[in-house]
OpenMM code with the backbone's topology and positions (N, CA, C; nanometers):
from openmm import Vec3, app, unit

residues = "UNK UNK UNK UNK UNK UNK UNK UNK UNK UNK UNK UNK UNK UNK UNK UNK UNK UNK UNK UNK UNK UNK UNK UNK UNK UNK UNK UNK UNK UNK UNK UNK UNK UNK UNK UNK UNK UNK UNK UNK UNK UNK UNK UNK UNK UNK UNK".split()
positions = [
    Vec3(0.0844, -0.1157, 0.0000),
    Vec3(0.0000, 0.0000, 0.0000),
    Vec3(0.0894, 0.1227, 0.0000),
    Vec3(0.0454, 0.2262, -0.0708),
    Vec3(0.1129, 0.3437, -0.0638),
    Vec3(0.0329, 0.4814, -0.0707),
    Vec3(0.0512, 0.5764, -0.0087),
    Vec3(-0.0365, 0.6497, 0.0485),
    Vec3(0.0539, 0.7590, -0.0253),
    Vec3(-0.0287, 0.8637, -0.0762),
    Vec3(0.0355, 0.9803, -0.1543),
    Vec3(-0.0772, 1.0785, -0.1252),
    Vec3(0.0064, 1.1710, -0.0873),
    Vec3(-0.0447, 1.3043, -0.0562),
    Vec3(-0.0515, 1.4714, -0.1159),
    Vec3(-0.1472, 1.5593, -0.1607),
    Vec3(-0.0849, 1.6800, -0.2253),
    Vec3(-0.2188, 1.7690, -0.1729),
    Vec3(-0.1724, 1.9143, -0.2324),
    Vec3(-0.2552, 1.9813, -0.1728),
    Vec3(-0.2925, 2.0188, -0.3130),
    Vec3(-0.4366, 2.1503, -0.3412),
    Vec3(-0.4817, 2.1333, -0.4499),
    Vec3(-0.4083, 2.1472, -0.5045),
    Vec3(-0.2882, 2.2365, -0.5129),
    Vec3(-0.1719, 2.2663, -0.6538),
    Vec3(-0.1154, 2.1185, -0.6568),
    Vec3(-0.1044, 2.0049, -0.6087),
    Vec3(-0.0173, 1.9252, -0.6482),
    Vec3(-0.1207, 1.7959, -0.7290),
    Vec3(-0.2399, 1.8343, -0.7879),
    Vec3(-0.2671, 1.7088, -0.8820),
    Vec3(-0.2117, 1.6500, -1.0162),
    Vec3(-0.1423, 1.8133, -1.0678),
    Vec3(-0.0846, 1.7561, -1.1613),
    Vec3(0.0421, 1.6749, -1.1656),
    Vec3(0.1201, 1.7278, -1.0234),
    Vec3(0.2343, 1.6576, -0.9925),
    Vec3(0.1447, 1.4725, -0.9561),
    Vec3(0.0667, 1.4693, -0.9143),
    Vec3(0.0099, 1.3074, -0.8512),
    Vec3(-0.0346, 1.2556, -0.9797),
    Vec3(-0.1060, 1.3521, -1.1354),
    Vec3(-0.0993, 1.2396, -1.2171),
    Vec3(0.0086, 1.2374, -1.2960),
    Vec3(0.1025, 1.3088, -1.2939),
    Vec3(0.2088, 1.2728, -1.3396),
    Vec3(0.3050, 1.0949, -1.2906),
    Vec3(0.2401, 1.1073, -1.1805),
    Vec3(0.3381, 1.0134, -1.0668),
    Vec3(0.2508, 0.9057, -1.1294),
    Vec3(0.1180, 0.8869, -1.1626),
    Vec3(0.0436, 0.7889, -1.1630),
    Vec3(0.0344, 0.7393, -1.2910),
    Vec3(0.0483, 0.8031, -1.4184),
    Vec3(0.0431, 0.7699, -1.5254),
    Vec3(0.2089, 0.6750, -1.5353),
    Vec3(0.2963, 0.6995, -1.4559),
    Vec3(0.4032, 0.6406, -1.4705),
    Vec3(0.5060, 0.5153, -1.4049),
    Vec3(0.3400, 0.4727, -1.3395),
    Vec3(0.3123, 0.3044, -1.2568),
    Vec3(0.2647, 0.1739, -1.3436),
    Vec3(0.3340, 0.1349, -1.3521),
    Vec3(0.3086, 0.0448, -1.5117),
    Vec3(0.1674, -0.0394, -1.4272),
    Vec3(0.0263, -0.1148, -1.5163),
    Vec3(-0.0062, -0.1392, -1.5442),
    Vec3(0.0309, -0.2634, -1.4583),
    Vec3(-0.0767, -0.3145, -1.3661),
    Vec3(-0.0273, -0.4445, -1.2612),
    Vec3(0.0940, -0.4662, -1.1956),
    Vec3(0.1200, -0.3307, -1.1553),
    Vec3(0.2326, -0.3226, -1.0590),
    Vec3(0.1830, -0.4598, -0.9220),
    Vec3(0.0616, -0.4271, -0.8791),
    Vec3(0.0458, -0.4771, -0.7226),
    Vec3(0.0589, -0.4143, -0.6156),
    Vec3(0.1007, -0.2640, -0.6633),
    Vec3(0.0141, -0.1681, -0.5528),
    Vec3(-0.0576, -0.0971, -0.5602),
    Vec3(-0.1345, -0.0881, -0.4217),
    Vec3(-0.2539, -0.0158, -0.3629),
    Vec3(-0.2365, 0.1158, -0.3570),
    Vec3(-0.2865, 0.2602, -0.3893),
    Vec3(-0.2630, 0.3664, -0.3914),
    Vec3(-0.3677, 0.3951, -0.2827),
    Vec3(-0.3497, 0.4950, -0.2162),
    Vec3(-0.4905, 0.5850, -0.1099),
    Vec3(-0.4174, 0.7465, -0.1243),
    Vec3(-0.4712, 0.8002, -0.1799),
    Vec3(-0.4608, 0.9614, -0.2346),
    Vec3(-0.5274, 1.0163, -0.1034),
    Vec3(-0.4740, 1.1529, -0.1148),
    Vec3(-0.5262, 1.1911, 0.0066),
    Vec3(-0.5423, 1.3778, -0.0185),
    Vec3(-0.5911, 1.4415, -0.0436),
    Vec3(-0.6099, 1.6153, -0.1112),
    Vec3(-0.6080, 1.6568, 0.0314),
    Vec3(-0.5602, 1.7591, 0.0304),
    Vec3(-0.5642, 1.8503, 0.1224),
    Vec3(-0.6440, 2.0295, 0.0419),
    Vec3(-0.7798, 2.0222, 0.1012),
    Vec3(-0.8233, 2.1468, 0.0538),
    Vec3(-0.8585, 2.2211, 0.1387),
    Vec3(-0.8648, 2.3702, 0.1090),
    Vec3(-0.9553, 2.4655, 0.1814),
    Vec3(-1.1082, 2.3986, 0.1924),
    Vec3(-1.1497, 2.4238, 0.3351),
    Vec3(-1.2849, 2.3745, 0.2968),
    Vec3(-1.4359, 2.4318, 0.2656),
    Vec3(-1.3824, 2.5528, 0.1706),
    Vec3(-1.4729, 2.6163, 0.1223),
    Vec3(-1.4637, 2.5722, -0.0610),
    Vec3(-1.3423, 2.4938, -0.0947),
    Vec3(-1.3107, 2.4733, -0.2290),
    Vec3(-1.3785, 2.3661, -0.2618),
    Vec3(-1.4374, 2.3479, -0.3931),
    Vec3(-1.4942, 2.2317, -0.4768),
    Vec3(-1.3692, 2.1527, -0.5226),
    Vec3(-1.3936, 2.0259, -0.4096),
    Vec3(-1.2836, 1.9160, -0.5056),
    Vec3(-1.3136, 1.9243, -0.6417),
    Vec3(-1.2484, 1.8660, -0.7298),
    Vec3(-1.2938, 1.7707, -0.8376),
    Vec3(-1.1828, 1.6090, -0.8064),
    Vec3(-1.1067, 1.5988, -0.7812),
    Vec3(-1.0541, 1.5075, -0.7708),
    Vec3(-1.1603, 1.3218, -0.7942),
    Vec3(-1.2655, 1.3394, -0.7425),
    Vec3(-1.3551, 1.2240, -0.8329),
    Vec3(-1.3666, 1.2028, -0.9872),
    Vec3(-1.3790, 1.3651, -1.0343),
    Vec3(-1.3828, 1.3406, -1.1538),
    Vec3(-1.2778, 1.3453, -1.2839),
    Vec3(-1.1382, 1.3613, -1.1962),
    Vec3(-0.9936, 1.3193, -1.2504),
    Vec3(-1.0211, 1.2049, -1.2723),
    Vec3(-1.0222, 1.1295, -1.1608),
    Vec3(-0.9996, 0.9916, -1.1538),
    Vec3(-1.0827, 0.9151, -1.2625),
] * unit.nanometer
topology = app.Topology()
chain = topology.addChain("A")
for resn in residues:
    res = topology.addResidue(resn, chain)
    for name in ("N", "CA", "C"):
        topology.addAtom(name, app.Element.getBySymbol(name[0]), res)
């Protein structure tokens, strides 16, 4: 399992990281955003 963390400026840095995990590696990712909590994630609809 690996747990990765960013705040809103860092999604593009996390899909950068993610597009470049080959395909049945065998690990578990758990993302984790850190926002203001007046801000509209979108992070569901990245994914």
């Amino acid at each position: 399992m690996v747990g990765l963390g960013a705040s809103a400026g860092g999604l593009e840095a996390l899909e950068q990281f993610l597009r470049q995990v080959p395909a049945g590696c065998g690990m578990a990712f758990v993302i984790i955003q850190h926002l203001d909590p007046t801000h509209k994630g979108i992070m569901a609809e990245l994914l």
